[in-house]
N, CA, C and O atoms as a MOPAC input file, in Angstrom:
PM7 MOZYME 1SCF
protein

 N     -5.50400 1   -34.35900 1    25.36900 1
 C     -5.49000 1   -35.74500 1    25.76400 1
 C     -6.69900 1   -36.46600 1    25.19100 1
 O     -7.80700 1   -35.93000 1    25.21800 1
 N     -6.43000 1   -38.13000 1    24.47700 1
 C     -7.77800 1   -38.03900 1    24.01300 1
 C     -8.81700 1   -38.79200 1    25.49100 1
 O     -8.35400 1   -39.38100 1    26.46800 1
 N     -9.96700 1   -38.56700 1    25.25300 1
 C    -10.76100 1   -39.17300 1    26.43900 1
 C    -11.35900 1   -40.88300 1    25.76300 1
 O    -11.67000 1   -41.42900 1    24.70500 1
 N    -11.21800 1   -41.17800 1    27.36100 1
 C    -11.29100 1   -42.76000 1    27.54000 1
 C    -12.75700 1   -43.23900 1    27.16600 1
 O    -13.68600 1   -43.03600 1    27.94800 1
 N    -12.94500 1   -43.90100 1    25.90800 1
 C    -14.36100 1   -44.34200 1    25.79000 1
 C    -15.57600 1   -44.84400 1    26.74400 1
 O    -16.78600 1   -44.71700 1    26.56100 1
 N    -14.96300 1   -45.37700 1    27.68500 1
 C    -15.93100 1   -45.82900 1    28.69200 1
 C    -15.81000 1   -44.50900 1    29.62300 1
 O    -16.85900 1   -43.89600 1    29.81700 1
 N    -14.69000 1   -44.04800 1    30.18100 1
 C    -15.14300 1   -43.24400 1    31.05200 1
 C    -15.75100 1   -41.68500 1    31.05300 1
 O    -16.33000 1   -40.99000 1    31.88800 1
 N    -15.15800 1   -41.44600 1    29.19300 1
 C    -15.87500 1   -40.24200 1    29.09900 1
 C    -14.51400 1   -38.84000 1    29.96500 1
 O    -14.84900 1   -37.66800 1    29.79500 1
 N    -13.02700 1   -39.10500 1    30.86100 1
 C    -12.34000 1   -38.19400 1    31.15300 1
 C    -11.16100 1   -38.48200 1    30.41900 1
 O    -10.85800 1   -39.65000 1    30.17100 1
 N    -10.66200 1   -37.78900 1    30.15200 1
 C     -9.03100 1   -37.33700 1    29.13500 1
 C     -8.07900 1   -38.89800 1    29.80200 1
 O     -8.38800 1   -39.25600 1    30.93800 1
 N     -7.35000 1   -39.44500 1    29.29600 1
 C     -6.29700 1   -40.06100 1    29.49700 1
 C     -5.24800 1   -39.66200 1    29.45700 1
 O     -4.71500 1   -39.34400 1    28.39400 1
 N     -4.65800 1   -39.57200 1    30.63900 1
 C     -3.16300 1   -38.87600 1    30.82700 1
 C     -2.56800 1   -39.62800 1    29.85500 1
 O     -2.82700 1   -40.82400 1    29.72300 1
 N     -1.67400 1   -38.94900 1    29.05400 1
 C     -0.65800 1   -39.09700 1    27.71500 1
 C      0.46700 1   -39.12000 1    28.60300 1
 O      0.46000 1   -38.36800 1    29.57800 1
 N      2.05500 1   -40.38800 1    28.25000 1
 C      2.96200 1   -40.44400 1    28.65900 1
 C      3.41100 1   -39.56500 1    28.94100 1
 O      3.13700 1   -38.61700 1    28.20600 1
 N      4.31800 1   -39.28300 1    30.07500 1
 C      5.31200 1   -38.08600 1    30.06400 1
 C      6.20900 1   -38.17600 1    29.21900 1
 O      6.64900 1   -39.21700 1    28.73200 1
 N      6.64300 1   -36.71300 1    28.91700 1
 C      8.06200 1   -36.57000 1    28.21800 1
 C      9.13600 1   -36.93100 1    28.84900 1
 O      9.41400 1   -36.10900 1    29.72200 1
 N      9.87500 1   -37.81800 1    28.79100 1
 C     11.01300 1   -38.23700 1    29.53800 1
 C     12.45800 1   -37.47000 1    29.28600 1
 O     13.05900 1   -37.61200 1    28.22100 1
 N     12.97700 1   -36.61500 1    30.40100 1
 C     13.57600 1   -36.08600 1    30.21500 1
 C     15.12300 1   -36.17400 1    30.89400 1
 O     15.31600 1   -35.95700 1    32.09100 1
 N     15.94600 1   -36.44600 1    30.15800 1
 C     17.84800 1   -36.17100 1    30.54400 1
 C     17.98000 1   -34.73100 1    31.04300 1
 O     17.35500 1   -33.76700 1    30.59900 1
 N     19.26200 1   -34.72000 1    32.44400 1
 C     19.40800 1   -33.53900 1    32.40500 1
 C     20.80000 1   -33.51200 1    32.06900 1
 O     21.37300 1   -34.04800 1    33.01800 1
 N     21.69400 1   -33.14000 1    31.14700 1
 C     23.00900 1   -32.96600 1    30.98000 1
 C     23.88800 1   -31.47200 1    31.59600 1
 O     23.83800 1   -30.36500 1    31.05900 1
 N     24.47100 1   -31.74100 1    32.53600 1
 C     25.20800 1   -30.38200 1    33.32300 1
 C     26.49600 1   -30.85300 1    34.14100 1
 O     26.56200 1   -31.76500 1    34.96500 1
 N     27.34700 1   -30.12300 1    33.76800 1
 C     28.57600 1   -30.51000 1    34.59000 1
 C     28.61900 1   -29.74800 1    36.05400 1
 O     29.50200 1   -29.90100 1    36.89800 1
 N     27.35000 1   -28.81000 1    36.16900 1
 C     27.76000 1   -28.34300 1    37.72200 1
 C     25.90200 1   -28.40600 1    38.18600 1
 O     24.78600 1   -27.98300 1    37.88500 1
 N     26.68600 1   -29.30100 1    39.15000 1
 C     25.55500 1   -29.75500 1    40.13900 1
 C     24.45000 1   -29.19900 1    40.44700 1
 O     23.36700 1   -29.78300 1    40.41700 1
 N     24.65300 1   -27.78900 1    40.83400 1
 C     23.64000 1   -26.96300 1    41.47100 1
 C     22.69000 1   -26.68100 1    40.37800 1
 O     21.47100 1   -26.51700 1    40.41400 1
 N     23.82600 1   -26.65400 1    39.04800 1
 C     22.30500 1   -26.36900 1    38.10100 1
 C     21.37600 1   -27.25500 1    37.78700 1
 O     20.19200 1   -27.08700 1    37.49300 1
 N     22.30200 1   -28.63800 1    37.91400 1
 C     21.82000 1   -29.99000 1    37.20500 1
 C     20.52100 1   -30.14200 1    38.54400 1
 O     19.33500 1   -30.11600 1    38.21600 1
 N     20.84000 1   -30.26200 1    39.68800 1
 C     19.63700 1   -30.24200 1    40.50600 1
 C     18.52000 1   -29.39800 1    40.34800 1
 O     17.41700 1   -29.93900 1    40.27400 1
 N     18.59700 1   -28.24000 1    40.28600 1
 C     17.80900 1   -26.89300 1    40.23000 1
 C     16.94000 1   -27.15400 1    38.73600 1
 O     15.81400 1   -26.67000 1    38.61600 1
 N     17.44000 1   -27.79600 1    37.84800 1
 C     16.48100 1   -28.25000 1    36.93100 1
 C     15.97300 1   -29.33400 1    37.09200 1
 O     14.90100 1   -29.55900 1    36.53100 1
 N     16.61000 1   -30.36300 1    37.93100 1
 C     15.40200 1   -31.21200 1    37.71900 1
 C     14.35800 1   -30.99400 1    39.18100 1
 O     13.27400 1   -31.56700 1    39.28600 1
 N     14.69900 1   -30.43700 1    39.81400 1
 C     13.51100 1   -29.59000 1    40.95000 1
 C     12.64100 1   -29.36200 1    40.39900 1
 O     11.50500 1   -29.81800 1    40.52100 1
 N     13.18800 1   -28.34600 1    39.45200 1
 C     12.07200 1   -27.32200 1    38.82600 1
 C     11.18000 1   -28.51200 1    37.99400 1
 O     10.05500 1   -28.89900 1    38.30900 1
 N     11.90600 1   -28.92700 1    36.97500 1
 C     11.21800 1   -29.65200 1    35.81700 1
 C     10.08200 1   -31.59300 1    36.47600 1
 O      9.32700 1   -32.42200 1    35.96800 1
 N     10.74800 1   -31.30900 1    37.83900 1
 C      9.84600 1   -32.70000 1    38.34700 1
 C      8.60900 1   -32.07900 1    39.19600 1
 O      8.00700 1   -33.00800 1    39.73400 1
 N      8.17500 1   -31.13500 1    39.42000 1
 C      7.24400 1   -30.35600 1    39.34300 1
 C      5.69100 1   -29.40500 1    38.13600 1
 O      4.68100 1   -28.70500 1    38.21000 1
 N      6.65000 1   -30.15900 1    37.13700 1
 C      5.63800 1   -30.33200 1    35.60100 1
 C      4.95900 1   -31.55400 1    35.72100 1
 O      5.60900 1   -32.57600 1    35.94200 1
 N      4.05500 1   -31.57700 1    35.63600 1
 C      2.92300 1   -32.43400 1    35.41200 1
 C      3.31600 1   -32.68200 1    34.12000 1
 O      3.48900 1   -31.71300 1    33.38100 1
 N      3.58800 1   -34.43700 1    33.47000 1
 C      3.66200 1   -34.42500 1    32.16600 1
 C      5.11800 1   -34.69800 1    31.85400 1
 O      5.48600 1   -34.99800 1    30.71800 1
 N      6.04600 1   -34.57500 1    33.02700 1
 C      7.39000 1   -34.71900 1    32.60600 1
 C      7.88000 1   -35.70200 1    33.23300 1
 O      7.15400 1   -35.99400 1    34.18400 1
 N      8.92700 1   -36.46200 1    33.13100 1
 C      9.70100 1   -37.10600 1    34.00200 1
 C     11.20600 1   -37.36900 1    33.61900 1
 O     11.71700 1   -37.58600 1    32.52000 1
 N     11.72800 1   -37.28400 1    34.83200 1
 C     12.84200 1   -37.19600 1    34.81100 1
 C     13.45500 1   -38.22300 1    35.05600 1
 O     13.35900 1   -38.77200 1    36.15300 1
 N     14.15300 1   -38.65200 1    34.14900 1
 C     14.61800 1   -40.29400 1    33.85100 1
 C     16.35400 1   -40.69000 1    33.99300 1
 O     16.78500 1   -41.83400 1    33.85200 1
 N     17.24600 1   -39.42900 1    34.31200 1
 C     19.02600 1   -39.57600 1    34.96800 1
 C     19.26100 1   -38.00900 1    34.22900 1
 O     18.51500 1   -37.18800 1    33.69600 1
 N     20.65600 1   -38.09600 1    34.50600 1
 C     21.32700 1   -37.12900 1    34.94500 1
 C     22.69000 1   -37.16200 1    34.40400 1
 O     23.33900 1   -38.16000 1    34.71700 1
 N     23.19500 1   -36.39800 1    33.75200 1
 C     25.06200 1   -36.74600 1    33.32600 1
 C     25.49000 1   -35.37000 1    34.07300 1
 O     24.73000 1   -34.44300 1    34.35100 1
 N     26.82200 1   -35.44700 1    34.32400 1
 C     27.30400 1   -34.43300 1    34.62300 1
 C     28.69800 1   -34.02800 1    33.09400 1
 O     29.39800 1   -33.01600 1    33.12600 1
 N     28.75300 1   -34.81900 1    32.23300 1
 C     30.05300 1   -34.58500 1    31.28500 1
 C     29.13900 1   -34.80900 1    29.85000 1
 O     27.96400 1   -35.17200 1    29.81500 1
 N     29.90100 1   -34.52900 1    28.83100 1
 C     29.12000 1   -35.00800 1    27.80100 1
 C     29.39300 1   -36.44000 1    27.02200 1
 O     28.73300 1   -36.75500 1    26.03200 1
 N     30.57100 1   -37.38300 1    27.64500 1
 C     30.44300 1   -38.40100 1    27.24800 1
 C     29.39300 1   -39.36800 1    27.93300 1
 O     28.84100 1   -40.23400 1    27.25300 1
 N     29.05500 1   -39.18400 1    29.59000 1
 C     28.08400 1   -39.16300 1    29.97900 1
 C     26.84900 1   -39.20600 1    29.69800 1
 O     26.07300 1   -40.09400 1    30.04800 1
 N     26.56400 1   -38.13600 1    28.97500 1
 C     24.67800 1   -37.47400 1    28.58800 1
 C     24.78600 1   -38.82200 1    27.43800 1
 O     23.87300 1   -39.64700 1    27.43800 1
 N     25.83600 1   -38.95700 1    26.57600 1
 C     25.69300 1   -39.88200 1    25.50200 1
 C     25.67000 1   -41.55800 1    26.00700 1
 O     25.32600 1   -42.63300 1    25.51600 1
 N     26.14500 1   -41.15800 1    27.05100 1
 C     25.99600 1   -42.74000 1    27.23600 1
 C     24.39800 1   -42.94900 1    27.88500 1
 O     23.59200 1   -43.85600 1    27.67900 1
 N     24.30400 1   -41.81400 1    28.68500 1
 C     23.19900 1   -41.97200 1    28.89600 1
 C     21.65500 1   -42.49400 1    28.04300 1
 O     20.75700 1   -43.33300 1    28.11400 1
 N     22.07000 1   -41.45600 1    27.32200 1
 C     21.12700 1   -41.52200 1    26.37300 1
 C     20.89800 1   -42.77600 1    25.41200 1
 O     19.84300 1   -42.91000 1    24.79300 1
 N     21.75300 1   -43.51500 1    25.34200 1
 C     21.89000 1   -44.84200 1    25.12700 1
 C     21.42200 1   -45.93200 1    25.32100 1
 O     21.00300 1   -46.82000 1    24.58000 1
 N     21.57600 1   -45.74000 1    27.00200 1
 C     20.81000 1   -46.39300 1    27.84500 1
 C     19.47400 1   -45.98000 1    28.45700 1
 O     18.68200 1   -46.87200 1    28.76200 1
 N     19.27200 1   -45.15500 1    28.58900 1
 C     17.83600 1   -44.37200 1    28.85300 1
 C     16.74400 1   -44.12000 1    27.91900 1
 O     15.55000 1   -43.99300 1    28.19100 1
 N     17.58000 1   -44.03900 1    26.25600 1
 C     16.29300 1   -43.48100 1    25.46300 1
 C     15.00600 1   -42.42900 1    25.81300 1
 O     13.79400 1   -42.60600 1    25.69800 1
 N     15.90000 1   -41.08700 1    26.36000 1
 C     14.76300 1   -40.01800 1    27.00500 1
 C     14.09400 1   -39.31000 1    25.14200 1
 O     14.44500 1   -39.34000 1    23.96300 1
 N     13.22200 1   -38.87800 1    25.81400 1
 C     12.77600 1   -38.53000 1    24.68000 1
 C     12.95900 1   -36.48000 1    24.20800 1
 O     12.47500 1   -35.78900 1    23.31100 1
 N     14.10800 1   -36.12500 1    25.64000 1
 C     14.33300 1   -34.50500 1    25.48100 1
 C     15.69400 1   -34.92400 1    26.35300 1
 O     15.65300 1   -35.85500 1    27.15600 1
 N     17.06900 1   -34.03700 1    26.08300 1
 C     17.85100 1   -34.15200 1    26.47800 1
 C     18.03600 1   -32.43000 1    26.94900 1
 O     18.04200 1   -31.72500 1    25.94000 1
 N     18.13900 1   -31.88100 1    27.83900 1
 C     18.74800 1   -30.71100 1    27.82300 1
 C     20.30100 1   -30.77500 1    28.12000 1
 O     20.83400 1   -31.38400 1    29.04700 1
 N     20.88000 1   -30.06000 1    27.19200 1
 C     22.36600 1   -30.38000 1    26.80500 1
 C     23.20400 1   -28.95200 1    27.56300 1
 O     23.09900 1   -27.92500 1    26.89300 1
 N     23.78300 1   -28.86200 1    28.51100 1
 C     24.57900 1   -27.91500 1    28.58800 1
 C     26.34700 1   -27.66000 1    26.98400 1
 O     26.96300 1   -28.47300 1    26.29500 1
 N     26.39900 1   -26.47500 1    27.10700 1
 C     27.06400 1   -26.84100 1    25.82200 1
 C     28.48500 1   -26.58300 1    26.32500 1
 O     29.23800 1   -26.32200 1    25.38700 1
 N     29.11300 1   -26.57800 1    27.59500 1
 C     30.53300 1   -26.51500 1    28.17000 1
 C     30.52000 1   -27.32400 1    29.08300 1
 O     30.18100 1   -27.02300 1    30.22800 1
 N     30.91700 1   -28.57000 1    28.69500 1
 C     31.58200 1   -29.86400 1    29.75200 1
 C     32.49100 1   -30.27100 1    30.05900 1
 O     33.31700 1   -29.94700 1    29.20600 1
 N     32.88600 1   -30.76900 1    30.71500 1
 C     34.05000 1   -31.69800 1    30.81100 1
 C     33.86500 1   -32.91400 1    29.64900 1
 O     32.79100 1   -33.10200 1    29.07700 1
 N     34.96200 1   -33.62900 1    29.42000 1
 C     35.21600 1   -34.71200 1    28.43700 1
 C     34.96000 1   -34.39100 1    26.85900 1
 O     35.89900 1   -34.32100 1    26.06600 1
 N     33.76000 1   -34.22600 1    26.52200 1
 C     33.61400 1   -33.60900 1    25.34400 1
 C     32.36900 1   -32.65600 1    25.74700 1
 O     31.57600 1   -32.71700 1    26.68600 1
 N     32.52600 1   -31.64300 1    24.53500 1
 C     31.40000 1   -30.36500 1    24.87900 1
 C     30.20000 1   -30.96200 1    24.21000 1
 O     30.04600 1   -31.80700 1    23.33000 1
 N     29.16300 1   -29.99400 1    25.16500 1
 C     28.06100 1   -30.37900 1    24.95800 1
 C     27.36700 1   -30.52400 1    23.04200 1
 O     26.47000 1   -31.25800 1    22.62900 1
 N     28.18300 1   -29.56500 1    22.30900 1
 C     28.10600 1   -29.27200 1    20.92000 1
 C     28.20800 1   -30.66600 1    20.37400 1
 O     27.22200 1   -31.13000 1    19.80100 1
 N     29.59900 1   -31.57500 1    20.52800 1
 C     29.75500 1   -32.39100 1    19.96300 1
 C     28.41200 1   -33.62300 1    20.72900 1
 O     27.43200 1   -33.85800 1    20.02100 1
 N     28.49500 1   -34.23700 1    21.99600 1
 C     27.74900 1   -34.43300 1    22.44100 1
 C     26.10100 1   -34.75000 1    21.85600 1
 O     25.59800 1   -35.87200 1    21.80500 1
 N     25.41000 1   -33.42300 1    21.43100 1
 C     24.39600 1   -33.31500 1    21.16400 1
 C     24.48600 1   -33.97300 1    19.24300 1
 O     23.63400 1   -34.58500 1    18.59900 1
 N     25.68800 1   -33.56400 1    18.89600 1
 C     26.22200 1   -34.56700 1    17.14700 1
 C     25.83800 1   -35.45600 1    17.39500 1
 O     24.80800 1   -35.80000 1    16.81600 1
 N     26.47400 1   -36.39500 1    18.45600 1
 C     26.45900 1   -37.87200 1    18.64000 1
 C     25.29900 1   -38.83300 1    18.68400 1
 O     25.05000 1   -39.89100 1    18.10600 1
 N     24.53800 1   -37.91900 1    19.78300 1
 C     22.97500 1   -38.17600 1    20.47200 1
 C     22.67600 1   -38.62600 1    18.90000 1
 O     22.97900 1   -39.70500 1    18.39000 1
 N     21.87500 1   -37.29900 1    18.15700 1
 C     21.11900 1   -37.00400 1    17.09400 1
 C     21.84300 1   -38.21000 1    16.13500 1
 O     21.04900 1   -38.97900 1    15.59200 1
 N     23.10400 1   -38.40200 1    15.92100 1
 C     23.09400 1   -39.22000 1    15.30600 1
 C     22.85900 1   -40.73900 1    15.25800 1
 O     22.42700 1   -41.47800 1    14.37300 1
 N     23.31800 1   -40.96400 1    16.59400 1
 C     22.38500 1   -42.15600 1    17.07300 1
 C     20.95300 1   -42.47400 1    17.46800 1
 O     20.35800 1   -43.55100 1    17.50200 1
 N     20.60800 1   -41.38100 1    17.72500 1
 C     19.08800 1   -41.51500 1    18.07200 1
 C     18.42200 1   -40.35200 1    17.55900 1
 O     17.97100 1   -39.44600 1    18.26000 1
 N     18.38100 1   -40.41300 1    16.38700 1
 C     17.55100 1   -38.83000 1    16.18800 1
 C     15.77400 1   -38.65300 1    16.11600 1
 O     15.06400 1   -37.83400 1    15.53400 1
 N     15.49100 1   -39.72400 1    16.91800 1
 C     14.28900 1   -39.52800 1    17.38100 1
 C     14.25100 1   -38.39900 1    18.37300 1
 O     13.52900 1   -37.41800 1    18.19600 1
 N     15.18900 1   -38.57400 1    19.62300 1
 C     15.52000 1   -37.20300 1    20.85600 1
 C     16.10100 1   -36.59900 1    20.38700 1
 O     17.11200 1   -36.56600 1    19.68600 1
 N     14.73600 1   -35.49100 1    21.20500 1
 C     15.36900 1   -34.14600 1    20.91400 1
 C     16.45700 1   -33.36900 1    21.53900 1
 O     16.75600 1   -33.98900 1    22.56000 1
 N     17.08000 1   -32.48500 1    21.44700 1
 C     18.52700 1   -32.10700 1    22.25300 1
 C     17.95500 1   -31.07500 1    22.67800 1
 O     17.01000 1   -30.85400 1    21.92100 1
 N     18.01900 1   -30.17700 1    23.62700 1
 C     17.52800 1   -28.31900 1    23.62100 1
 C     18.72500 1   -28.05400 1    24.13800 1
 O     19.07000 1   -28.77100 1    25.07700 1
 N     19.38200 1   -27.29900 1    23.81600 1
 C     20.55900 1   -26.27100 1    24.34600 1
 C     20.36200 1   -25.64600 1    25.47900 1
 O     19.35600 1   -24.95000 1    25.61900 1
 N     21.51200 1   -25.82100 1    26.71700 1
 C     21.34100 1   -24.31900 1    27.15100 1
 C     22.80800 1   -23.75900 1    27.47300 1
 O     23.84100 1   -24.40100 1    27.66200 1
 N     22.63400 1   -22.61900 1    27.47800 1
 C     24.24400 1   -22.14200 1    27.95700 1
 C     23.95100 1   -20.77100 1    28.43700 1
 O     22.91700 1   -20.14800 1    28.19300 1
 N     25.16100 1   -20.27600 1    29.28600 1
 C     25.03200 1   -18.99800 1    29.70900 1
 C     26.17800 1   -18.56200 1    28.61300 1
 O     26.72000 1   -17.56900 1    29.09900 1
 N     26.48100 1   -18.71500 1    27.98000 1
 C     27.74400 1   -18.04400 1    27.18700 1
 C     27.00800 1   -17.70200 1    25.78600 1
 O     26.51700 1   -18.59800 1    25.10000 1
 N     26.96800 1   -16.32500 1    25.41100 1
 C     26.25300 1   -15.69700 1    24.02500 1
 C     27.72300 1   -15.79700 1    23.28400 1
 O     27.84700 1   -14.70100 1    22.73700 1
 N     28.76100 1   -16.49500 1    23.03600 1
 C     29.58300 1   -15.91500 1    22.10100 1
 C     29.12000 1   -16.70900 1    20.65700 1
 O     28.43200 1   -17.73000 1    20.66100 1
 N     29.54600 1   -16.15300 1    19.63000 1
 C     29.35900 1   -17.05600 1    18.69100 1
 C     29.81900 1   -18.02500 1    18.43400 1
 O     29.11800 1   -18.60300 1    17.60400 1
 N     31.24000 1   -18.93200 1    18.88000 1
 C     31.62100 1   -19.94800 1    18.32000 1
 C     30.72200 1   -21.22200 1    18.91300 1
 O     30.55200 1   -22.30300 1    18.34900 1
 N     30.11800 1   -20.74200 1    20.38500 1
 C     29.53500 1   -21.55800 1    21.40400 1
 C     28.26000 1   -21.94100 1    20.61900 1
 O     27.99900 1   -23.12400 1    20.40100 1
 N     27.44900 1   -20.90800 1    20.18600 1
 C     26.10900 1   -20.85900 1    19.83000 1
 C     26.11500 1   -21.57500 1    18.38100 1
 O     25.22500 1   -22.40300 1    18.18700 1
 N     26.90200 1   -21.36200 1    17.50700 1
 C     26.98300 1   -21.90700 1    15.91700 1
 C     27.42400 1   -23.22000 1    16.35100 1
 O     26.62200 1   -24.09000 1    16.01200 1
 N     28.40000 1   -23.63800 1    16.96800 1
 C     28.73600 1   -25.34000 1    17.46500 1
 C     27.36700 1   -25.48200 1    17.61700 1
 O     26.85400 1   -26.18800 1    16.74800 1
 N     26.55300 1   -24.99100 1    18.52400 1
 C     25.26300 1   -25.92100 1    18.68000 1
 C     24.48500 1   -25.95800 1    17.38500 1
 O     24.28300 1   -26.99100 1    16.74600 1
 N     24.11100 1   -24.88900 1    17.08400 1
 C     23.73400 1   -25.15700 1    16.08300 1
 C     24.19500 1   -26.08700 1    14.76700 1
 O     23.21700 1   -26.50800 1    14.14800 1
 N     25.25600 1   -26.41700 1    14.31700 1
 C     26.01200 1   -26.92900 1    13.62400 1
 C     25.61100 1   -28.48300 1    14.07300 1
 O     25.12000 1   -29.13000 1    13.14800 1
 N     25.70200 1   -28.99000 1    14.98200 1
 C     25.75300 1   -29.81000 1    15.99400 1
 C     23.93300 1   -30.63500 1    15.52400 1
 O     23.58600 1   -31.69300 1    14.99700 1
 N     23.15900 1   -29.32700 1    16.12900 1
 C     21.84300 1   -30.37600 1    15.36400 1
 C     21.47700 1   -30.20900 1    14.08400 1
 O     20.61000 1   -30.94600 1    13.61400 1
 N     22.11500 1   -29.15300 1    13.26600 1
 C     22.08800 1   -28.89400 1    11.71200 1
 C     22.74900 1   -30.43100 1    11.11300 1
 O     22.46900 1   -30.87900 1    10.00100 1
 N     23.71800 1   -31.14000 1    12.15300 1
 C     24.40400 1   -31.92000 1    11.13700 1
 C     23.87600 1   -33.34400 1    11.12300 1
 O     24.44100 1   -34.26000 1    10.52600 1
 N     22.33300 1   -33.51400 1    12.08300 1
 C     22.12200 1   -34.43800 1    12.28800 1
 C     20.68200 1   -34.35100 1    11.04800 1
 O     19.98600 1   -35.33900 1    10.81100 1
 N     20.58000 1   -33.71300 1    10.73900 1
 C     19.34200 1   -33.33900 1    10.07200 1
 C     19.51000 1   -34.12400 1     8.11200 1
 O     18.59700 1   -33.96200 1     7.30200 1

């Protein structure tokens, strides 16, 4: 943090403003529990679908989206396309409980194609 000329102590630097994208509740809460307990973060809405997180993100301009990658309406894969392409200042982070490959390469593909 840099420090404040007159006072000589660090100046708190903005928080990272953060989206939580999840179609099931318990997780979507349970992260932002967890994550509004970081010093440095804030938590700025919530989608539960992925046409949602995009609209969100629209209107919110967070600066970290965590993207679940199995939603309702459209998946989080395409979703996280959209974001990046409209705003590819935010960042997307993945999460999923599913290791298969078509799940994991969509994401990837997804912010590969915004690049």
């Amino acid at each position: 943090m840099p420090a404040d000329p007159v006072r000589a102590e660090p100046v708190p630097a903005d928080p990272i403003r953060i989206l939580v994208a999840d179609d099931q509740a318990i997780v979507r809460d349970g992260l932002v529990t967890l994550l509004s307990l970081v010093d440095g973060f804030a938590i700025v809405g919530e989608a539960a679908d992925g046409l949602e997180a995009v609209r969100r993100v629209d209107e919110l301009r967070p600066d970290v989206v965590l993207m679940d990658l199995r939603m309702p309406e459209i998946s989080g894969a395409e979703a996280t396309a959209r974001v990046l392409a409209e705003h590819p200042q935010t960042a997307v982070l993945v999460l999923t409980t599913f290791a298969d490959d078509e799940s994991i390469v969509g994401a990837l593909r997804a912010g590969h194609a915004a690049t």
